[in-house]
C-alpha positions as CSV (number, residue, x, y, z in Angstrom):
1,X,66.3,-13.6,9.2
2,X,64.5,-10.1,10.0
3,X,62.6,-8.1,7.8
4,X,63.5,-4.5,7.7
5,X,59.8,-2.4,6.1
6,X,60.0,0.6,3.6
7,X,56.7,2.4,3.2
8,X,56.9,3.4,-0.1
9,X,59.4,2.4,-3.2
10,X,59.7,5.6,-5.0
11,X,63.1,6.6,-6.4
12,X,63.9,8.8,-3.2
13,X,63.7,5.8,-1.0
14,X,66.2,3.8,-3.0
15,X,68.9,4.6,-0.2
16,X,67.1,2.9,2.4
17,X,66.6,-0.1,0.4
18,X,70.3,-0.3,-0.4
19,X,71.3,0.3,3.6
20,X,68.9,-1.6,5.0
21,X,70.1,-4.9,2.9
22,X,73.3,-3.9,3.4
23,X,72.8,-3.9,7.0
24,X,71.6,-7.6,6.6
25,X,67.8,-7.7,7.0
26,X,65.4,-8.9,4.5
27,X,63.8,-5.7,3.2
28,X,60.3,-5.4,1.9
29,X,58.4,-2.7,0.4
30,X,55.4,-1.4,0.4
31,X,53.8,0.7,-2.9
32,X,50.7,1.0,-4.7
33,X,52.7,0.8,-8.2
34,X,53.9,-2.9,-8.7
35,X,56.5,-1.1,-11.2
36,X,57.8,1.5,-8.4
37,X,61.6,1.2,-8.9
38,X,63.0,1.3,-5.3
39,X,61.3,-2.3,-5.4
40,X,64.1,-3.7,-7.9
41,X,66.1,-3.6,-4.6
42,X,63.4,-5.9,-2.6
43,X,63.4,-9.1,-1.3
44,X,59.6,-8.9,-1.2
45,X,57.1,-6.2,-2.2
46,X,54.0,-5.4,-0.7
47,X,51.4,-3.8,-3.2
48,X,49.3,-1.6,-1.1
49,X,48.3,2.3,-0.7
50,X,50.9,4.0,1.4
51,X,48.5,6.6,2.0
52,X,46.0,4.0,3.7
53,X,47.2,3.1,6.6
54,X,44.4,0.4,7.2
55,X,45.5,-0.9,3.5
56,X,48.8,-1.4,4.7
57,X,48.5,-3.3,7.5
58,X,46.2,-5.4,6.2
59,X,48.6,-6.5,3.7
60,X,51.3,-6.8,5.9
61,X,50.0,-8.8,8.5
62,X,48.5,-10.8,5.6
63,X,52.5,-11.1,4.5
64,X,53.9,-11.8,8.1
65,X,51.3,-14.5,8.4
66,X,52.8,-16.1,5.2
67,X,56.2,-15.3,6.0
68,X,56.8,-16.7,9.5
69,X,60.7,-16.7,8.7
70,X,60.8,-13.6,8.5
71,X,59.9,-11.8,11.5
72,X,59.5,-7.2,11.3
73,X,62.1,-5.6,13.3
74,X,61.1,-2.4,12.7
75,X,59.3,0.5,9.9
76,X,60.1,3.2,8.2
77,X,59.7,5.8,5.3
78,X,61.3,8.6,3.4
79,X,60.8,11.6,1.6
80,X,56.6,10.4,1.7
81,X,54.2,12.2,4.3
82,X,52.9,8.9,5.1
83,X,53.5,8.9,9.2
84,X,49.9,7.7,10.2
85,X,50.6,4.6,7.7
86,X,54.0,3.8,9.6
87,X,52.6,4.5,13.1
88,X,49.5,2.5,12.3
89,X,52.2,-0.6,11.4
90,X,54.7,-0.2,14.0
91,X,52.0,0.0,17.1
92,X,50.6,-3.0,15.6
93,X,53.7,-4.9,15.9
94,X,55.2,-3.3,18.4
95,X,57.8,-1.5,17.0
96,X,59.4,2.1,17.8
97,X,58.0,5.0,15.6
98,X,57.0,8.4,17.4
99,X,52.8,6.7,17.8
100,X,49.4,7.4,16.0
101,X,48.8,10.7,17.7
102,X,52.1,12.6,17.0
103,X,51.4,11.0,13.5
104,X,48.0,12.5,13.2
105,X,49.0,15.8,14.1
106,X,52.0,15.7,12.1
107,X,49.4,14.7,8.6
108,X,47.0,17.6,9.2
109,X,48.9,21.4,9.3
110,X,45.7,22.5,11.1
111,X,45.8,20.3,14.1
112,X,49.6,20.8,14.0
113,X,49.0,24.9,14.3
114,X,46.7,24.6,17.1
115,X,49.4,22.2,19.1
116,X,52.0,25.1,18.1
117,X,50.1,27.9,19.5
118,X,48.8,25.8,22.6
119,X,52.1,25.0,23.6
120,X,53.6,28.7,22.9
121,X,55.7,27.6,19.7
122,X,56.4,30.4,17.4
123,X,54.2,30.2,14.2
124,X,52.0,32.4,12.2
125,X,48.4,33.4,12.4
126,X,46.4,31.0,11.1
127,X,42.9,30.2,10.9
128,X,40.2,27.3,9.1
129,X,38.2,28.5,6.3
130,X,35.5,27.3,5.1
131,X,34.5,29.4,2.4
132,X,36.2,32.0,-0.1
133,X,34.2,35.3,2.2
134,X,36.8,33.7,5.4
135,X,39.7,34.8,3.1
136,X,38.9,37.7,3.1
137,X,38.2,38.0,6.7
138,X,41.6,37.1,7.2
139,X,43.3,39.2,5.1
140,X,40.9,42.4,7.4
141,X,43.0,41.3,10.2
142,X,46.0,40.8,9.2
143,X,46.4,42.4,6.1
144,X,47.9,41.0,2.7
145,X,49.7,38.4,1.2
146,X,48.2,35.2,3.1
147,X,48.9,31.6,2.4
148,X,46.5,29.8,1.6
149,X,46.7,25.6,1.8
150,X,44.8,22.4,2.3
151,X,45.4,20.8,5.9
152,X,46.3,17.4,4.1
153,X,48.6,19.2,1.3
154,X,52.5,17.7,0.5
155,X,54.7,18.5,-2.0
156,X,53.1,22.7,-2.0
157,X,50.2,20.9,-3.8
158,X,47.5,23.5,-3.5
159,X,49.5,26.0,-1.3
160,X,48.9,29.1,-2.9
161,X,50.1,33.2,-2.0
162,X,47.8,35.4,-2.3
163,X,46.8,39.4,-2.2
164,X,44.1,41.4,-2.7
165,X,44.4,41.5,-6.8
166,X,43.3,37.6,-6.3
167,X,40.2,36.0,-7.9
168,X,39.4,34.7,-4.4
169,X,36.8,31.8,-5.4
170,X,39.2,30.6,-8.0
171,X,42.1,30.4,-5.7
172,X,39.5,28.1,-3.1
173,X,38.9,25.5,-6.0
174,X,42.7,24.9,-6.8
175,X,43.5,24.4,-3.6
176,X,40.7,22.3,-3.1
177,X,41.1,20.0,-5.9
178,X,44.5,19.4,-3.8
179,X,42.7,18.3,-0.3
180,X,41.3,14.7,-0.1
181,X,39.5,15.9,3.3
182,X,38.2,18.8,1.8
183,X,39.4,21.4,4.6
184,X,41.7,24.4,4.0
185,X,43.0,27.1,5.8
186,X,45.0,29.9,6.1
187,X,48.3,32.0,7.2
188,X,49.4,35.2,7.6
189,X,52.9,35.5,5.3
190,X,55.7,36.1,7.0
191,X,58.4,37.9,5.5
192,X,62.3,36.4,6.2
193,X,64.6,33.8,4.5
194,X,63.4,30.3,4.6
195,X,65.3,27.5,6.4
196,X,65.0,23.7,5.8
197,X,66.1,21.7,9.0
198,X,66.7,18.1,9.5
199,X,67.3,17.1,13.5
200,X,67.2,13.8,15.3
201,X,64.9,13.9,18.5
202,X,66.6,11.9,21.2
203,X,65.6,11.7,24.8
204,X,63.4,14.8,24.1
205,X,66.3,16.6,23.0
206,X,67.0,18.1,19.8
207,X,70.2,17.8,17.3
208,X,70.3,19.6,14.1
209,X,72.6,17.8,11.8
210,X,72.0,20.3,8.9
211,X,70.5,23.9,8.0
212,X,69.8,25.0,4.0
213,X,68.8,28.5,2.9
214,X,65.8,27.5,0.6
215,X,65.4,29.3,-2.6
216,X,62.6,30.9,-3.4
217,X,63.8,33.1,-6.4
218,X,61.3,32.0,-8.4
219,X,58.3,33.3,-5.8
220,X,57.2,35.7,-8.8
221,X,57.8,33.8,-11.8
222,X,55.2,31.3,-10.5
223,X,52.8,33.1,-8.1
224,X,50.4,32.4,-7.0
225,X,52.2,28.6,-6.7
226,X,54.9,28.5,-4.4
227,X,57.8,26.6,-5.7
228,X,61.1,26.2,-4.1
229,X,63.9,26.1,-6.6
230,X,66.3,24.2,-4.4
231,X,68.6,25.0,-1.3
232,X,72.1,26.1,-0.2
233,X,74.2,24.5,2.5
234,X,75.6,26.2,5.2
235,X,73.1,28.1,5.7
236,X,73.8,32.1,6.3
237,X,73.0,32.2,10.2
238,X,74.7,32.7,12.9
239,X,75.7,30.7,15.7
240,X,73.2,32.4,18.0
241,X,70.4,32.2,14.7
242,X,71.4,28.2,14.9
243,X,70.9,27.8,18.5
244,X,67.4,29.3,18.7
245,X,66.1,27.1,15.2
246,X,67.4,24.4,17.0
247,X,65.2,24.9,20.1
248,X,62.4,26.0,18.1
249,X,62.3,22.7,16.7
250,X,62.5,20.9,19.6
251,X,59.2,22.8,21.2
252,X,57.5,22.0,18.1
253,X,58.8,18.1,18.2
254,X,57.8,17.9,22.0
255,X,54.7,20.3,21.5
256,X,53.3,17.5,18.6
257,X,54.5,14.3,21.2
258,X,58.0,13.0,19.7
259,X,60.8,12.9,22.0
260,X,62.5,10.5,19.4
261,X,63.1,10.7,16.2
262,X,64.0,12.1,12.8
263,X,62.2,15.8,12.2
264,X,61.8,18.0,9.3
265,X,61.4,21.4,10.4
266,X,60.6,24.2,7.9
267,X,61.3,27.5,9.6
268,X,61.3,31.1,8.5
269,X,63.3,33.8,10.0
270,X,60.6,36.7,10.2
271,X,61.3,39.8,12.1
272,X,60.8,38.6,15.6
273,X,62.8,36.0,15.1
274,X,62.5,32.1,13.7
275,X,58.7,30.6,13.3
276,X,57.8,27.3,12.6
277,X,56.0,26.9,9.1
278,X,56.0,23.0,9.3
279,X,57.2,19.7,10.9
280,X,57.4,16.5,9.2
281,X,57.6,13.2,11.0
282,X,60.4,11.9,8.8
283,X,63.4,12.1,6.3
284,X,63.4,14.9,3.7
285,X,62.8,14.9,0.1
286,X,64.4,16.4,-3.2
287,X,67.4,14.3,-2.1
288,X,68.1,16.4,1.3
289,X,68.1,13.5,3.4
290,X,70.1,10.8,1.2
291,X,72.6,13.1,-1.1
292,X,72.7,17.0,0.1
293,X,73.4,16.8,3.6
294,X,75.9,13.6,3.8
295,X,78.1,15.8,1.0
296,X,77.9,18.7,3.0
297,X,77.8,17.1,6.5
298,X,79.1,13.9,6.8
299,X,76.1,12.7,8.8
300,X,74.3,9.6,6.8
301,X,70.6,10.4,8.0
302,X,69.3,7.6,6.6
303,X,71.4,5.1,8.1
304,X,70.6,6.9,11.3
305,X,66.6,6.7,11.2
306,X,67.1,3.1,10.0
307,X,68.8,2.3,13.4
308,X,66.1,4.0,14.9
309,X,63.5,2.2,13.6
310,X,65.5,-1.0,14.6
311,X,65.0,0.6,18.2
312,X,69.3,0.6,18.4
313,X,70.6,3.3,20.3
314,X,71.5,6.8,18.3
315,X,73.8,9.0,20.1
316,X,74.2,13.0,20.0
317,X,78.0,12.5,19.0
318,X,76.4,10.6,15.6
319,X,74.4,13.8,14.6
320,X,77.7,16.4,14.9
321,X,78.8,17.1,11.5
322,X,81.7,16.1,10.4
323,X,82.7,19.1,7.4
324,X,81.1,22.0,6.6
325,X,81.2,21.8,2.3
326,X,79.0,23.6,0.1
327,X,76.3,22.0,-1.3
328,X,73.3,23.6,-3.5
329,X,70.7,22.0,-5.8
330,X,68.8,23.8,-8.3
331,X,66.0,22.7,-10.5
332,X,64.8,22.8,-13.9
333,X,62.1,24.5,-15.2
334,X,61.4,24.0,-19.1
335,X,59.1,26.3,-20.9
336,X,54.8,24.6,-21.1
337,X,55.0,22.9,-24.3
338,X,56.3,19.4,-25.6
339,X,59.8,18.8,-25.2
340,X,61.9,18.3,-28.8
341,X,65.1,17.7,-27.6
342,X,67.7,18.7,-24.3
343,X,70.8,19.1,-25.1
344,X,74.0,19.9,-22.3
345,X,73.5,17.2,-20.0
346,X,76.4,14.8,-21.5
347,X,78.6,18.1,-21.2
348,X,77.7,18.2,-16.8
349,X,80.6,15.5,-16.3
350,X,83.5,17.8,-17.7
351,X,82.1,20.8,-15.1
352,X,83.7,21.1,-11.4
353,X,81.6,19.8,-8.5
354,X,78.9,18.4,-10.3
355,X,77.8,15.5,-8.0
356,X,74.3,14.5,-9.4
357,X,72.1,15.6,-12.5
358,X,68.6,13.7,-12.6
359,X,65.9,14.9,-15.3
360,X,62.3,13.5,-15.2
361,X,61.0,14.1,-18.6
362,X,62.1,12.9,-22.1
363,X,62.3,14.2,-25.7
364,X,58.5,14.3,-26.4
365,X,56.8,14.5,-23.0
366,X,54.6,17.6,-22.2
367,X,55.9,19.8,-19.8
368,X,52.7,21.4,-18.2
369,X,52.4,24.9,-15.8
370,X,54.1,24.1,-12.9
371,X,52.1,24.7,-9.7
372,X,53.7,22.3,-7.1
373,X,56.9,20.4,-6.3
374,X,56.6,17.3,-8.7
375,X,56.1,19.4,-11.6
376,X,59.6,20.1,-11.4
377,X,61.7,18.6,-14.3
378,X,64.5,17.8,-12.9
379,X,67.8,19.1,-11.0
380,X,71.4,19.5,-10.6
381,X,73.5,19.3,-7.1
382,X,77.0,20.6,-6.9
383,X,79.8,20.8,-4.5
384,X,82.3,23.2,-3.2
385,X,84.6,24.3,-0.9
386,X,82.0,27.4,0.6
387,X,78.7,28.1,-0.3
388,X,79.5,30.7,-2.8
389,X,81.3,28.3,-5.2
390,X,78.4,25.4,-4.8
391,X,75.6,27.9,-5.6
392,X,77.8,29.2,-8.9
393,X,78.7,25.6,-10.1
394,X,75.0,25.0,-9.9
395,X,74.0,28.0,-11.3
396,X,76.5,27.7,-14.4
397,X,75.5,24.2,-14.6
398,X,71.3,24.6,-14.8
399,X,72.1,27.5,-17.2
400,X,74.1,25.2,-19.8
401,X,71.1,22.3,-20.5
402,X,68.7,23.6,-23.0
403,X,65.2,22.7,-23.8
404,X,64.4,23.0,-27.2
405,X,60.3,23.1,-27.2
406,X,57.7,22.2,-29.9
């Protein structure tokens, strides 16, 4: 029997496991935590640093060598920005994955900018620094707010929006003590709605199989963190507005070398038109990839980069939506403090639309300032028949749990 491997074993790549056994392959993960919990749905788990891409193959030649039955038909990961670890695995064994220098730009933003703007893909200004003074440089030429962001950052750990009433040095040590390379830089911010894409890359050409409004409601409450509080599906763009992300994303995809394969684009729509913030080499997070865009689409994305990994053929025709539902998720955001009890959440079954509710924390965890993704406690999806009713069913929803704090 084939092995199918998952890089990673988090809760967000629990869908892959299930598919991928489902599909028939003998599925092993990979995971630093011998407790992760995607590995209750292994056949073998591989205890090694996801974000060592060295570690990893290490260990999994060590397993292929003691698992000769067993033979790797392909790699893949989800909702982890781990793409050097799963190029460095599939080269070694030969299997498809978009290669080791499309993954190394795609794991450092500042390489990534510099393929952007020698290839003519719309982005925004941006610039290294290397001390607190360059900030301010920056800001000189292109005027306030800037972003500010280690090269190596995921999850908006470190990313920071600044203006001039900023203590400039203390900004450059949080978002430091968020770099592992110890290199940051910085971008001009460009005023427009936010876009989350995920697109298939095949034969160099690009198919968008879904387009959420990101919501950024929150941009004040937590400056200078910048913290998404979840997304809406369809997005409110036109057909023309849809064409043109679309093609952004494939320059970008081309510009950073993959011509196949899943892409996460994060696009804003400035005055001149849509500008690449970001691409990621794989499947969304915050349950995008496996929950949101399969209720609002139809298209199973997982299932999809799965066969590519497999190196099986995946056709435009499998990327067309199939509906066009409402979906939004929103997230919660308890008070700092220690958590005495929730109450609401047994109450979310007997409210229309509700398709998932998920909290992190429990009566008597410590809910600190939240000044990236994964301090988010928690969220609620819901389904409607438009937009409209999805974003007030989640809405209601968020508004009825209640944290009572210490």
């Amino acid at each position: 029997m084939n092995s199918f491997l998952i890089i990673g074993a988090g809760i967000e790549q629990v869908r892959a496991y299930e598919l991928a056994s489902s599909m028939g392959y003998h599925v092993v993960g990979t995971d630093w935590d011998p407790e992760a919990p995607a590995f209750n749905l292994a056949d073998d788990r591989i205890i090694a640093s996801t974000r060592d891409p060295q570690d990893t193959l290490n260990a999994v030649i060590k397993y292929c060598q003691e698992n000769p039955g067993y033979p790797l038909a392909g790699v893949m990961t989800i909702a982890n920005d781990v793409p050097v670890t799963v190029a460095t695995v599939a080269e070694y064994f030969g299997l498809p994955s978009i290669g080791i220098k499309a993954a190394e730009i795609a794991a450092d933003k500042m390489l990534m900018k510099r393929v952007f703007a020698d290839n003519n893909v719309a982005t925004a200004l941006f610039r290294p620094v290397t001390e607190p003074q360059d900030i301010l440089i920056a800001a000189r030429d292109w005027n306030w707010p800037l972003i500010l962001k280690p090269v190596d950052g995921r999850g908006a750990r470190g990313v920071l929006l600044l203006d001039e009433s900023m203590d400039l040095q203390e900004a450059w040590d949080e978002s430091m003590s968020f770099s592992s390379v110890g290199r940051l830089m910085v971008e001009n911010f460009i005023v427009g709605p936010q876009i989350s894409t995920e697109s298939m890359m095949i034969k160099r050409k690009c198919h968008t199989a879904a387009y959420a409004d990101r919501n950024y409601g929150r941009l004040q409450q937590f400056k200078p963190y910048i913290i998404e509080d979840g997304g809406t599906q369809p997005a409110r763009l036109t057909a023309n507005q849809r064409w043109e992300i679309n093609n952004l994303v494939e320059s970008a995809a081309l510009a950073m070398g993959i011509s196949d394969g899943i892409v996460k684009g994060d696009i804003v729509v400035g005055p001149d038109g849509p500008c690449v913030i970001e691409i990621a080499a794989r499947l969304s997070g915050g349950y995008f990839a496996t929950d949101q865009i399969p209720l609002a689409t139809g298209i199973d994305l997982v299932a999809l980069a799965i066969l590519h990994a497999l190196g099986s053929d995946v056709t435009p025709d499998m990327v067309k939506p199939i509906r066009d539902s409402g979906v939004a998720i929103r997230y919660f955001f308890p008070p700092e403090g220690t958590i005495k009890c929730v109450s609401g959440l047994a109450d979310l079954s007997d409210q229309p639309g509700i398709c998932k509710a998920v909290l992190y924390c429990n009566e008597g965890d410590v809910i600190p300032q939240v000044k990236a993704h994964p301090d988010r406690a928690g969220f609620i999806i819901a389904m409607g028949s438009g937009r409209q009713e999805a974003e007030a069913r989640v809405e209601k929803a968020i508004k009825s749990i209640v944290f009572e704090m210490e």
